[in-house]
mmCIF file of the N, C-alpha and C atoms, coordinates in Angstrom:
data_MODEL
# 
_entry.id   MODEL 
# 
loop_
_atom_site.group_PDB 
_atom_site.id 
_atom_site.type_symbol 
_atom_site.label_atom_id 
_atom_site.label_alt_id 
_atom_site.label_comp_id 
_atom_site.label_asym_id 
_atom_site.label_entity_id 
_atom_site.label_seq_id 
_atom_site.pdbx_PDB_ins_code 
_atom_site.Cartn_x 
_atom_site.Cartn_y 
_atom_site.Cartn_z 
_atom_site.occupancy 
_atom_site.B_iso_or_equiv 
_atom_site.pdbx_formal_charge 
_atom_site.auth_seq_id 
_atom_site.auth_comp_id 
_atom_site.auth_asym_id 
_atom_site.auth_atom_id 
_atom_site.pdbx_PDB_model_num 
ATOM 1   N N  . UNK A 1 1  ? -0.864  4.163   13.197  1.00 0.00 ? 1  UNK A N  1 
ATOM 2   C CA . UNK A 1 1  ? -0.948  3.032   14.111  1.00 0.00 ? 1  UNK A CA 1 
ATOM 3   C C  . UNK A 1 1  ? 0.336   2.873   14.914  1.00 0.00 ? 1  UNK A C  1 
ATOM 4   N N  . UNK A 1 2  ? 1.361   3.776   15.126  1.00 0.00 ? 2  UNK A N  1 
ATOM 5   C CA . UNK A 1 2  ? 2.213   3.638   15.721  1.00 0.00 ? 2  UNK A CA 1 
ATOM 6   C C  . UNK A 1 2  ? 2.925   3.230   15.873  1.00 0.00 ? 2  UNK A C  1 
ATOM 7   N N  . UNK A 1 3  ? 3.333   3.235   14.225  1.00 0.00 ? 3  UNK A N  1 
ATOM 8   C CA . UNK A 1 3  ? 4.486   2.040   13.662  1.00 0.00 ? 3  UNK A CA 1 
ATOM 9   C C  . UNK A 1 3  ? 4.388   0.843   13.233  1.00 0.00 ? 3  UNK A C  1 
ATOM 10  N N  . UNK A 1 4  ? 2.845   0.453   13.601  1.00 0.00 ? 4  UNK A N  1 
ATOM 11  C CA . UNK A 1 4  ? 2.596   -0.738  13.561  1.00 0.00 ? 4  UNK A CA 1 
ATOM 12  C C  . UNK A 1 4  ? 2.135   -0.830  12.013  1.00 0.00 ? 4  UNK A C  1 
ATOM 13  N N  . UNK A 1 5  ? 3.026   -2.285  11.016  1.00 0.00 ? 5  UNK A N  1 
ATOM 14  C CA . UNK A 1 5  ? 2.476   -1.908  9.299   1.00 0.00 ? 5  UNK A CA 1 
ATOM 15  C C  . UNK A 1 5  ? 1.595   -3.364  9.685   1.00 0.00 ? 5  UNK A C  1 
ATOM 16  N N  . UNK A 1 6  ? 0.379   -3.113  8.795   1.00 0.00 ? 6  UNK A N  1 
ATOM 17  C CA . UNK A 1 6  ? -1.117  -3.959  8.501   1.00 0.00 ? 6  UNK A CA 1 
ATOM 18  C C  . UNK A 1 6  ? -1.140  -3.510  7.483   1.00 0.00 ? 6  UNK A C  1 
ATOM 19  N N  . UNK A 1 7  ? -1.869  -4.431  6.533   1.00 0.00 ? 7  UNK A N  1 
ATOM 20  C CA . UNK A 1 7  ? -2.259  -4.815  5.754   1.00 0.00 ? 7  UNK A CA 1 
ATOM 21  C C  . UNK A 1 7  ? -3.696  -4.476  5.662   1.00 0.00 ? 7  UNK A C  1 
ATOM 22  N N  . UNK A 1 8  ? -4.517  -3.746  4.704   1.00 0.00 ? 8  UNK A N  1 
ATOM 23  C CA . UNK A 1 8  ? -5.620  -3.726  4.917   1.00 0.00 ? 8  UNK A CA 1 
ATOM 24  C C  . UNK A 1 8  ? -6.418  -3.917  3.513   1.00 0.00 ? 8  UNK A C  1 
ATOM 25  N N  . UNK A 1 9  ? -7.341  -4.069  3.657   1.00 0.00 ? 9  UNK A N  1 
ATOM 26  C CA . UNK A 1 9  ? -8.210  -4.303  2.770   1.00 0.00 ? 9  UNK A CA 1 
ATOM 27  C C  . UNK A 1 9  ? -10.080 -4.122  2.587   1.00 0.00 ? 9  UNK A C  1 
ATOM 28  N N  . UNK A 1 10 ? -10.143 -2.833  1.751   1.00 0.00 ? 10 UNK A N  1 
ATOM 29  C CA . UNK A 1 10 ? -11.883 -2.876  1.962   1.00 0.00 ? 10 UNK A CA 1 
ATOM 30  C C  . UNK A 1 10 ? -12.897 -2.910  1.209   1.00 0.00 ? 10 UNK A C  1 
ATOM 31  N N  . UNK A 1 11 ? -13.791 -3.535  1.364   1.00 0.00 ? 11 UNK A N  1 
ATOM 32  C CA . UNK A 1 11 ? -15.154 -3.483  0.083   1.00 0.00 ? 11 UNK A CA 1 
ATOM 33  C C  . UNK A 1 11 ? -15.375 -2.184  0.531   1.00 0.00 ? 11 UNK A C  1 
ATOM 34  N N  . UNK A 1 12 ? -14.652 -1.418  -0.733  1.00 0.00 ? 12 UNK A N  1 
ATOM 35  C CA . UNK A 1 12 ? -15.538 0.122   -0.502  1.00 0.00 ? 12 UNK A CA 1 
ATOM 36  C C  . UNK A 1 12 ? -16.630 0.489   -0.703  1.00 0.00 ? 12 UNK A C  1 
ATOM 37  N N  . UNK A 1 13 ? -17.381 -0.600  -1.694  1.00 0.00 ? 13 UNK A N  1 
ATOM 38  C CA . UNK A 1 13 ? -19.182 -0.383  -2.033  1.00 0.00 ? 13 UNK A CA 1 
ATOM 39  C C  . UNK A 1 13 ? -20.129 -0.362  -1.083  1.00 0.00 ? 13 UNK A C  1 
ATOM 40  N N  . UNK A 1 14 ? -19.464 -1.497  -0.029  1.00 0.00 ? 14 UNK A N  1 
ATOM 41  C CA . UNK A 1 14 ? -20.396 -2.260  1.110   1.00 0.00 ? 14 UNK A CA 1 
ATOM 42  C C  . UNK A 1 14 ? -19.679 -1.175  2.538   1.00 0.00 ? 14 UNK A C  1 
ATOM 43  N N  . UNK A 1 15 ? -18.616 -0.803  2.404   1.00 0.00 ? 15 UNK A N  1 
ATOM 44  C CA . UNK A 1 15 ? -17.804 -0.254  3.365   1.00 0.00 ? 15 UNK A CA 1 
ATOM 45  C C  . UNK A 1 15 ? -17.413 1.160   3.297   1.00 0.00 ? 15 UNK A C  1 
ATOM 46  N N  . UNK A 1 16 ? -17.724 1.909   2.652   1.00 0.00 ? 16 UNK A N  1 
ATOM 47  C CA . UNK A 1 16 ? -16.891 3.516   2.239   1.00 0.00 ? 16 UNK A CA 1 
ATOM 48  C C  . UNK A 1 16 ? -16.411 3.774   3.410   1.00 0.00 ? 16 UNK A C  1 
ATOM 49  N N  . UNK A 1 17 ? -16.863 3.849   4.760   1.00 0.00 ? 17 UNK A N  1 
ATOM 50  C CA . UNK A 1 17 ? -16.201 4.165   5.537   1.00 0.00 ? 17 UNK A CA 1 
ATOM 51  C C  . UNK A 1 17 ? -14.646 3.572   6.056   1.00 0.00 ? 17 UNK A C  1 
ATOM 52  N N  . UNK A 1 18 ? -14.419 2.555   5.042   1.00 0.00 ? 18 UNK A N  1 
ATOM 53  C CA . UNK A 1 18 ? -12.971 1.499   5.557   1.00 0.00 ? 18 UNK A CA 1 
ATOM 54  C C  . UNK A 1 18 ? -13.413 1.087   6.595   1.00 0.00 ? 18 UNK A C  1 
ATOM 55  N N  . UNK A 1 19 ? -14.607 0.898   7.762   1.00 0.00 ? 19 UNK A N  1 
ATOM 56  C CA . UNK A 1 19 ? -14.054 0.213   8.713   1.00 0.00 ? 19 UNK A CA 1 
ATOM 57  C C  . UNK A 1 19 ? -13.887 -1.187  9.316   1.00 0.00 ? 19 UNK A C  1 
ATOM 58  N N  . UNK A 1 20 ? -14.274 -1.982  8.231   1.00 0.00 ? 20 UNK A N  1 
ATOM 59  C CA . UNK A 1 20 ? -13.836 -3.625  8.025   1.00 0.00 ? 20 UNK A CA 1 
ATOM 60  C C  . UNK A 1 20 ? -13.169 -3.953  7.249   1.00 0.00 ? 20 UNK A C  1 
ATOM 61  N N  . UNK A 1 21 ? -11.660 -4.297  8.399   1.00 0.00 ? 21 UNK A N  1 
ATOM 62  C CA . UNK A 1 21 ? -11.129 -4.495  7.283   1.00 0.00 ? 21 UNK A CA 1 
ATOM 63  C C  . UNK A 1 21 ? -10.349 -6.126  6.928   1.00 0.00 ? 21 UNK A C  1 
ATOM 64  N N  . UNK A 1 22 ? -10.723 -6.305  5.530   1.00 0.00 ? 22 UNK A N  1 
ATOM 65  C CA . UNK A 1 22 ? -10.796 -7.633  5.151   1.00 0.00 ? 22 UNK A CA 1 
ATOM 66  C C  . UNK A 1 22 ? -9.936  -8.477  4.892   1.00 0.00 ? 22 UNK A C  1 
ATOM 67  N N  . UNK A 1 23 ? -8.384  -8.026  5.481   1.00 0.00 ? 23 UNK A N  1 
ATOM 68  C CA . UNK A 1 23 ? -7.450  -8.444  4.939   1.00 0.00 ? 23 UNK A CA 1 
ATOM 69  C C  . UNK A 1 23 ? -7.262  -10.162 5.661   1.00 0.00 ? 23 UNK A C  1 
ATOM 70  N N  . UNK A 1 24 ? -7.526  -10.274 6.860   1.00 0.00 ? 24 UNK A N  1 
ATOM 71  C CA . UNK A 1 24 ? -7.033  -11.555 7.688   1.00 0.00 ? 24 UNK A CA 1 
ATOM 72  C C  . UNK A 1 24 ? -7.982  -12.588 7.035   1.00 0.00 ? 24 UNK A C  1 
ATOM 73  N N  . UNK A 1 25 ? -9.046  -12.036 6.357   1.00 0.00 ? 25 UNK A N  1 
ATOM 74  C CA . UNK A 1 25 ? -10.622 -13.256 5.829   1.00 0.00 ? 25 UNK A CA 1 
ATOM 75  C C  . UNK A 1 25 ? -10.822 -13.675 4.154   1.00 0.00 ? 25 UNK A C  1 
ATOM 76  N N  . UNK A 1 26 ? -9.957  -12.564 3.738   1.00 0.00 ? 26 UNK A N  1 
ATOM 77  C CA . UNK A 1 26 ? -9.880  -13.398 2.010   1.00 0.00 ? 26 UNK A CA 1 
ATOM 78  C C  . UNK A 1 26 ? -8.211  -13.054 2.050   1.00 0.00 ? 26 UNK A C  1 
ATOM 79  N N  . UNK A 1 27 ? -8.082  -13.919 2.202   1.00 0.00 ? 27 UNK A N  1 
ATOM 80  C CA . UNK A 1 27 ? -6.306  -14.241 1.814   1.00 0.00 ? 27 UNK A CA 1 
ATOM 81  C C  . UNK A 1 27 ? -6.451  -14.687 0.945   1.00 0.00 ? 27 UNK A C  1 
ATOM 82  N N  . UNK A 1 28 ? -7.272  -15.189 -0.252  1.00 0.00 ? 28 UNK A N  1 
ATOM 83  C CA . UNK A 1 28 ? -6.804  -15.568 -1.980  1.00 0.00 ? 28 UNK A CA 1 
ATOM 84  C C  . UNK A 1 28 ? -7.106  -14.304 -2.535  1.00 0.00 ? 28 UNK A C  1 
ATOM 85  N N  . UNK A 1 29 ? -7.900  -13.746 -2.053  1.00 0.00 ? 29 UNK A N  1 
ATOM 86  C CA . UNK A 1 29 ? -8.802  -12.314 -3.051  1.00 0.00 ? 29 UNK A CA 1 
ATOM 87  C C  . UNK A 1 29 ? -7.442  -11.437 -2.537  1.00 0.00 ? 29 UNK A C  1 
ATOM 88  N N  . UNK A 1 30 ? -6.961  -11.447 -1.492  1.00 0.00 ? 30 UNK A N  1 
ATOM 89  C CA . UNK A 1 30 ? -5.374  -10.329 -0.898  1.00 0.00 ? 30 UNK A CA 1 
ATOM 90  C C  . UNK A 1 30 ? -4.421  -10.711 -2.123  1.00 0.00 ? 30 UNK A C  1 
ATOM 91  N N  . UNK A 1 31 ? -3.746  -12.032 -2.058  1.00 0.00 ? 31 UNK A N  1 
ATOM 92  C CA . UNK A 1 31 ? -2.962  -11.956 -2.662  1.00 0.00 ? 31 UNK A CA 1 
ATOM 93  C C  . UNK A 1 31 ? -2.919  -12.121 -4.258  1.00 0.00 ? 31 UNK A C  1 
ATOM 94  N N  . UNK A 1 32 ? -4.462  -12.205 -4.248  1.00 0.00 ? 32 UNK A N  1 
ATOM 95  C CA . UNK A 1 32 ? -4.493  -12.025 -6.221  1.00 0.00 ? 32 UNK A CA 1 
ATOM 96  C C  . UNK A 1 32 ? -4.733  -10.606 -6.889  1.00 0.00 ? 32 UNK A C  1 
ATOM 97  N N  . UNK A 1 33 ? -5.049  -9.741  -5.454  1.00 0.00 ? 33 UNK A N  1 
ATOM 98  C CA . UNK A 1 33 ? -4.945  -7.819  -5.748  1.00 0.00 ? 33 UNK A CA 1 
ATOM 99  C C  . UNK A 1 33 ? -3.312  -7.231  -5.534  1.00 0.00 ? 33 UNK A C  1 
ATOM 100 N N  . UNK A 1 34 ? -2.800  -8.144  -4.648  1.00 0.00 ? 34 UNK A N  1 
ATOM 101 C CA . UNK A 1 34 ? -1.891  -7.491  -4.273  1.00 0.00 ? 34 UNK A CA 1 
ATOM 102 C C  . UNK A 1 34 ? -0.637  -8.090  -5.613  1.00 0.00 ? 34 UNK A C  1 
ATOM 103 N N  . UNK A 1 35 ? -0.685  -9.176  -6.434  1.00 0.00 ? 35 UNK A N  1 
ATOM 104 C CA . UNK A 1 35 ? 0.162   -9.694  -7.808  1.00 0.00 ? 35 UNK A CA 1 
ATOM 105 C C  . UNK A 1 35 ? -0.404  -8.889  -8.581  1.00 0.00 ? 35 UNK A C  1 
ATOM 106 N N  . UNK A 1 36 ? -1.500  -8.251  -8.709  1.00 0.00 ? 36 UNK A N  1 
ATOM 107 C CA . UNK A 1 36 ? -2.269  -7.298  -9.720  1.00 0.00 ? 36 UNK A CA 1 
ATOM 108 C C  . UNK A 1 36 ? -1.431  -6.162  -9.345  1.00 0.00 ? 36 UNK A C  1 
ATOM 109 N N  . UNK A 1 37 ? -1.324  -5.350  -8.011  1.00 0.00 ? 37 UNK A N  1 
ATOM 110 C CA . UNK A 1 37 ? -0.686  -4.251  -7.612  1.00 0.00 ? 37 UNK A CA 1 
ATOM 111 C C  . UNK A 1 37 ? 0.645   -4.127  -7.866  1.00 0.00 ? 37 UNK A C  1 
ATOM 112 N N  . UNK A 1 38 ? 1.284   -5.505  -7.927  1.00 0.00 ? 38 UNK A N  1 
ATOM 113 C CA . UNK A 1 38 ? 3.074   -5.317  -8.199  1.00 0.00 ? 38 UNK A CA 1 
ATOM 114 C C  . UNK A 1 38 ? 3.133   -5.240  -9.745  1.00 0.00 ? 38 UNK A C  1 
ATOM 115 N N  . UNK A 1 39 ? 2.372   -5.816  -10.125 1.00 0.00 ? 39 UNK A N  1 
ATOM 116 C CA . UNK A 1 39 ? 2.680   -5.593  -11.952 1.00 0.00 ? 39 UNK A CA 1 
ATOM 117 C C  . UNK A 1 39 ? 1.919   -4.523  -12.256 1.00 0.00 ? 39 UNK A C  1 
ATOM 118 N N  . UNK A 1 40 ? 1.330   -4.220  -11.831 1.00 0.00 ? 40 UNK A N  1 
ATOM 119 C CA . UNK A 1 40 ? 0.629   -2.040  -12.335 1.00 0.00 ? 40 UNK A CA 1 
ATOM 120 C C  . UNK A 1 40 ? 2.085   -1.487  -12.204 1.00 0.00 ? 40 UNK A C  1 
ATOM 121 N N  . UNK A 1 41 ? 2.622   -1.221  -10.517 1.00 0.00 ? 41 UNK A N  1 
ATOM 122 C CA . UNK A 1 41 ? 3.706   -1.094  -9.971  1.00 0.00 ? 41 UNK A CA 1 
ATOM 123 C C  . UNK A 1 41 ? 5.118   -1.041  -11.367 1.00 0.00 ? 41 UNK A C  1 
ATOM 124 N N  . UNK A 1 42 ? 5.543   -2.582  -11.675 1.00 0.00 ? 42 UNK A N  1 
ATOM 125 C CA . UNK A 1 42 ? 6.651   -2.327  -12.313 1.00 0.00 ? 42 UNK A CA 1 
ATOM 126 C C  . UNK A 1 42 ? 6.281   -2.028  -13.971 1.00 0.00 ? 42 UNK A C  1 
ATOM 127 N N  . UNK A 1 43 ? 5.181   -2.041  -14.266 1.00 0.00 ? 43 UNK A N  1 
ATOM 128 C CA . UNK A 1 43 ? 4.894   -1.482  -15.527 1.00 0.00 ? 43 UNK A CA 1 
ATOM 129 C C  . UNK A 1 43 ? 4.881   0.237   -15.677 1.00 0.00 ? 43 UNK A C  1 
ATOM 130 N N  . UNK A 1 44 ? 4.425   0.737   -14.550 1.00 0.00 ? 44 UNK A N  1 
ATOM 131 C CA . UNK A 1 44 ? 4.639   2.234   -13.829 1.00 0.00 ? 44 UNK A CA 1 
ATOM 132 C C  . UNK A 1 44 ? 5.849   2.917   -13.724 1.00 0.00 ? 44 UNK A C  1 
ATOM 133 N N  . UNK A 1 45 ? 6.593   1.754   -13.398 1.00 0.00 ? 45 UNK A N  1 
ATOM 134 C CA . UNK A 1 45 ? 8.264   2.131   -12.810 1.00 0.00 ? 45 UNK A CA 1 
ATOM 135 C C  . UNK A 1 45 ? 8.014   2.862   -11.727 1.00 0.00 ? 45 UNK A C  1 
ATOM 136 N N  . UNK A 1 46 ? 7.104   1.905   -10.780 1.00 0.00 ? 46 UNK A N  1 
ATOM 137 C CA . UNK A 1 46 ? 7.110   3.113   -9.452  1.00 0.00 ? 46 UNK A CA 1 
ATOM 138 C C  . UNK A 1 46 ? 8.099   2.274   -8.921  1.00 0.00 ? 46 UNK A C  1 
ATOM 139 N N  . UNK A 1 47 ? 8.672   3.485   -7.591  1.00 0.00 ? 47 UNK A N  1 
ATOM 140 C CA . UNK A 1 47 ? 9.811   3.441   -6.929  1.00 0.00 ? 47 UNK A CA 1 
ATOM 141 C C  . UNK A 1 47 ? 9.502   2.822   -5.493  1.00 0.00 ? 47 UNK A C  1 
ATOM 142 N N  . UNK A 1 48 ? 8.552   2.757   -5.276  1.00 0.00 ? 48 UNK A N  1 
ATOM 143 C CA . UNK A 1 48 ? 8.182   1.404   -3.994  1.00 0.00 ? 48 UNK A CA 1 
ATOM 144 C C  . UNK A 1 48 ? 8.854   0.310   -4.286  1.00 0.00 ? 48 UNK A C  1 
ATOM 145 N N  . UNK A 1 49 ? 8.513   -1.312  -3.012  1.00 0.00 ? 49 UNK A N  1 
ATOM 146 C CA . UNK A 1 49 ? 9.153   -2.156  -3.572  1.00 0.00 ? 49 UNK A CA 1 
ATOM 147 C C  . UNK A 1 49 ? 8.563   -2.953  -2.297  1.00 0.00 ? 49 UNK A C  1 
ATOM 148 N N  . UNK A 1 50 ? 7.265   -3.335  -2.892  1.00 0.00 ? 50 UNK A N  1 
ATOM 149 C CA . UNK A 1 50 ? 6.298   -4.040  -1.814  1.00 0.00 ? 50 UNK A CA 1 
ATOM 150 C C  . UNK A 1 50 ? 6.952   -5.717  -1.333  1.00 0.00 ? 50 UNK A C  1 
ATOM 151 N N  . UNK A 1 51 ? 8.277   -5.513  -1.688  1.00 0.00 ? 51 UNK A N  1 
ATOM 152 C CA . UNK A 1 51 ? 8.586   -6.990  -1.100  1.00 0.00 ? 51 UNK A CA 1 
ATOM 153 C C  . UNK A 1 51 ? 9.291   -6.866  0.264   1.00 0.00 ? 51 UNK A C  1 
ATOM 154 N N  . UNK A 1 52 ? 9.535   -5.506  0.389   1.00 0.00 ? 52 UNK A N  1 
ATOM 155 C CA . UNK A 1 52 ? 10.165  -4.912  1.535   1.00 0.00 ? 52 UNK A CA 1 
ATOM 156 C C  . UNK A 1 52 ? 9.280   -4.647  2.460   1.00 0.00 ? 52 UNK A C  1 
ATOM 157 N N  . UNK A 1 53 ? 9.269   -4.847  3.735   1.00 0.00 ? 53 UNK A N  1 
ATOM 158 C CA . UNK A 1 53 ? 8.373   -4.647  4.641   1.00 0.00 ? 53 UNK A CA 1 
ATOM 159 C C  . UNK A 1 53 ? 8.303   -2.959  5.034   1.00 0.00 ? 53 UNK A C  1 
ATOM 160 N N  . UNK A 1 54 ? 8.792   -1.753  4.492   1.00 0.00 ? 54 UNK A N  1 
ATOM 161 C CA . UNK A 1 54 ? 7.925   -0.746  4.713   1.00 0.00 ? 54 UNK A CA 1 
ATOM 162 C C  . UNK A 1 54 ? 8.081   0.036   3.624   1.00 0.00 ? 54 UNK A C  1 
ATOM 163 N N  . UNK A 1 55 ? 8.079   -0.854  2.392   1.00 0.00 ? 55 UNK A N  1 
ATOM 164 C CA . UNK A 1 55 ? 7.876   -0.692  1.139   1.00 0.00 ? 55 UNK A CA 1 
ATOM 165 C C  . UNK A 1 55 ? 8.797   0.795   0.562   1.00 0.00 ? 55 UNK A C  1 
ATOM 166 N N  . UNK A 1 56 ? 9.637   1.297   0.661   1.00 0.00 ? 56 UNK A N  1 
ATOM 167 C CA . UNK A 1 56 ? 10.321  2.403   0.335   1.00 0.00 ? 56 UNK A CA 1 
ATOM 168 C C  . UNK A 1 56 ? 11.594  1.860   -0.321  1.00 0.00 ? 56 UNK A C  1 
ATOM 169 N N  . UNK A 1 57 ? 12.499  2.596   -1.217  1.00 0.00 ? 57 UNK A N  1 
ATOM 170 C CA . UNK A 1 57 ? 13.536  1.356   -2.005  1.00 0.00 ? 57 UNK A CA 1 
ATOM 171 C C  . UNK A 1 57 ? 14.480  1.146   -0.354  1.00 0.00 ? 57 UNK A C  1 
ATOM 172 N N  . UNK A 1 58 ? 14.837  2.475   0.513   1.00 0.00 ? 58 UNK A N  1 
ATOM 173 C CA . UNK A 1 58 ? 16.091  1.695   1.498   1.00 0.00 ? 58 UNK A CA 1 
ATOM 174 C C  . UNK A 1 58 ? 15.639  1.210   2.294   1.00 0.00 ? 58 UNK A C  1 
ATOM 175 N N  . UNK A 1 59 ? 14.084  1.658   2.726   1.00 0.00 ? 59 UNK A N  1 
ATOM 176 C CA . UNK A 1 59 ? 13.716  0.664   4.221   1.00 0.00 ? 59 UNK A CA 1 
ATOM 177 C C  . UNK A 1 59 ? 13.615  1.934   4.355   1.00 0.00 ? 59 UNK A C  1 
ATOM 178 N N  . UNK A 1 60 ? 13.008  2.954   4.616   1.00 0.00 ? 60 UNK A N  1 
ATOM 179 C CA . UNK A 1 60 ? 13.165  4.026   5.518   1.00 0.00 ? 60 UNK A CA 1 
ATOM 180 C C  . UNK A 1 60 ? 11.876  4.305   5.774   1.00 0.00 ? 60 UNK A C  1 
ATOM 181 N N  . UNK A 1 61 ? 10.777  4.503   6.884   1.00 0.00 ? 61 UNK A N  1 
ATOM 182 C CA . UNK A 1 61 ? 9.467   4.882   6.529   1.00 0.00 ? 61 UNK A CA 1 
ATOM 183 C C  . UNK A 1 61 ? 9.539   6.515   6.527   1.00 0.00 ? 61 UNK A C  1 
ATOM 184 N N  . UNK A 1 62 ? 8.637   6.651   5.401   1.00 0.00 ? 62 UNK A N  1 
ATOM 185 C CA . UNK A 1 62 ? 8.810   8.385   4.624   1.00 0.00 ? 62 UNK A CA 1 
ATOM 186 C C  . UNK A 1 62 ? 7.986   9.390   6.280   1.00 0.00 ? 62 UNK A C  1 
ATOM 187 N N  . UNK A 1 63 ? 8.869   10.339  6.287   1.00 0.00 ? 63 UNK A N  1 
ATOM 188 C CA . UNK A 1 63 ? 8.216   11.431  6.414   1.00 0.00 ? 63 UNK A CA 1 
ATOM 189 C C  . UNK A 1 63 ? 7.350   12.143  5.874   1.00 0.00 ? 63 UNK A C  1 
ATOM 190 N N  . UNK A 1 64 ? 6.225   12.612  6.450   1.00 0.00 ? 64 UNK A N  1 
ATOM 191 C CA . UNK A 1 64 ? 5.200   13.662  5.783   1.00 0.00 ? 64 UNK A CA 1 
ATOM 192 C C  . UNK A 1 64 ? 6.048   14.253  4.865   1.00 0.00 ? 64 UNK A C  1 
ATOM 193 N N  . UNK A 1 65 ? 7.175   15.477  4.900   1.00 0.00 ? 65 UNK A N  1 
ATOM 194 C CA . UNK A 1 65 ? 7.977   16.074  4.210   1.00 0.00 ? 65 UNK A CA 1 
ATOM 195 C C  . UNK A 1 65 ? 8.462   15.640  2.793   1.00 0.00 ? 65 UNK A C  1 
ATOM 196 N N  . UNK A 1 66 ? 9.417   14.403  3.524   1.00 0.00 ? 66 UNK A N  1 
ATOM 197 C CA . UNK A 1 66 ? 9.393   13.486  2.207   1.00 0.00 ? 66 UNK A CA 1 
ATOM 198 C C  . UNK A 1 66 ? 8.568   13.224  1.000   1.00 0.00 ? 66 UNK A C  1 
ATOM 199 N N  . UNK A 1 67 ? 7.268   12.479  2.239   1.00 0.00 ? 67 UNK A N  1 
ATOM 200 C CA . UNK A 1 67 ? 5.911   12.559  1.053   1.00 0.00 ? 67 UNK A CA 1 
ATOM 201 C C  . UNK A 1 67 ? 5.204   13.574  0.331   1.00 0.00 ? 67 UNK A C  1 
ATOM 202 N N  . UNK A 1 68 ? 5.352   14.450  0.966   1.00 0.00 ? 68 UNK A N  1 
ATOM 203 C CA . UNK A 1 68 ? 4.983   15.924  0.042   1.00 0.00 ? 68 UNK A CA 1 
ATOM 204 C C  . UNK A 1 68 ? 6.145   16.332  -1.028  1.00 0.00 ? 68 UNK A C  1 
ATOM 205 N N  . UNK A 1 69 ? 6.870   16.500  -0.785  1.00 0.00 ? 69 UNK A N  1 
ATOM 206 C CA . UNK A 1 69 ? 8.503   16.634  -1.597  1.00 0.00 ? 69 UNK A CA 1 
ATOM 207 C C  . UNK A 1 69 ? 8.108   15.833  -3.306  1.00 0.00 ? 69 UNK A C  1 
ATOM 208 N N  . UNK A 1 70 ? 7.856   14.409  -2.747  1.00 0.00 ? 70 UNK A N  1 
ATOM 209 C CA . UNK A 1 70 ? 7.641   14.074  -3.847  1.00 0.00 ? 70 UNK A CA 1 
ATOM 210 C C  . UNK A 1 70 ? 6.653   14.155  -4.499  1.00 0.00 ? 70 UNK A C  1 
ATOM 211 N N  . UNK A 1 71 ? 5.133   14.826  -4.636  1.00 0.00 ? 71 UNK A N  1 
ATOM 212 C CA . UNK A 1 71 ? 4.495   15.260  -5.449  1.00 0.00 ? 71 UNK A CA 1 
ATOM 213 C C  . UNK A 1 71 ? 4.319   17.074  -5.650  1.00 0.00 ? 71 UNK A C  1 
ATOM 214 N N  . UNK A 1 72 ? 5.272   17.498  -5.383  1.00 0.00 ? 72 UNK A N  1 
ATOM 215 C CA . UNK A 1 72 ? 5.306   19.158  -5.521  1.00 0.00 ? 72 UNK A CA 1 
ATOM 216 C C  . UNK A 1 72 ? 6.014   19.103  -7.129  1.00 0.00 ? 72 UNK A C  1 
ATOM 217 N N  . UNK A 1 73 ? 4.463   19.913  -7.474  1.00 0.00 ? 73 UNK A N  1 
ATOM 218 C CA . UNK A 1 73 ? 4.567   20.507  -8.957  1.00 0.00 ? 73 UNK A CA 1 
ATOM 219 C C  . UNK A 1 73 ? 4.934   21.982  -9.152  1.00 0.00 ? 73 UNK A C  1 
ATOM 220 N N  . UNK A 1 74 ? 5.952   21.997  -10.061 1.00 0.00 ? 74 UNK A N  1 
ATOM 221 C CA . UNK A 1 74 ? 6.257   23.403  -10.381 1.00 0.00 ? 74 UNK A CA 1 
ATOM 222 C C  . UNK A 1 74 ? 4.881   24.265  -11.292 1.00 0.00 ? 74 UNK A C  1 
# 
């Protein structure tokens, strides 16, 4: 989207294709997935940090490279 960060959200049962997306119309159902998502998160010890607006620990938005980098299995 061209830099642009949204928020999205989809009934994948009713939607598989993602293309409604539900985030602006249940704002209680958003933010009671998204307190579910930060505690998976620090029980995980993942290295995101969704309080940051492009969620990476320095602020940096990842490169493809980057993002591949970090799941390359020996």
């Amino acid at each position: 989207m061209e830099g642009k960060i949204t928020e999205q959200l989809f009934n994948l049962q009713k939607d598989p294709g993602e293309l409604v997306n539900l985030a602006d119309e249940l704002t209680e159902k958003k933010n009671e997935l998204h307190d579910l998502l930060m505690n998976q998160m620090v029980e995980n010890h993942d290295f995101c940090d969704l309080t940051q607006p492009l969620w990476w620990k320095d602020g940096h938005k990842l490169t493809w490279d980057e993002l591949i980098n970090l799941y390359v299995f020996e």
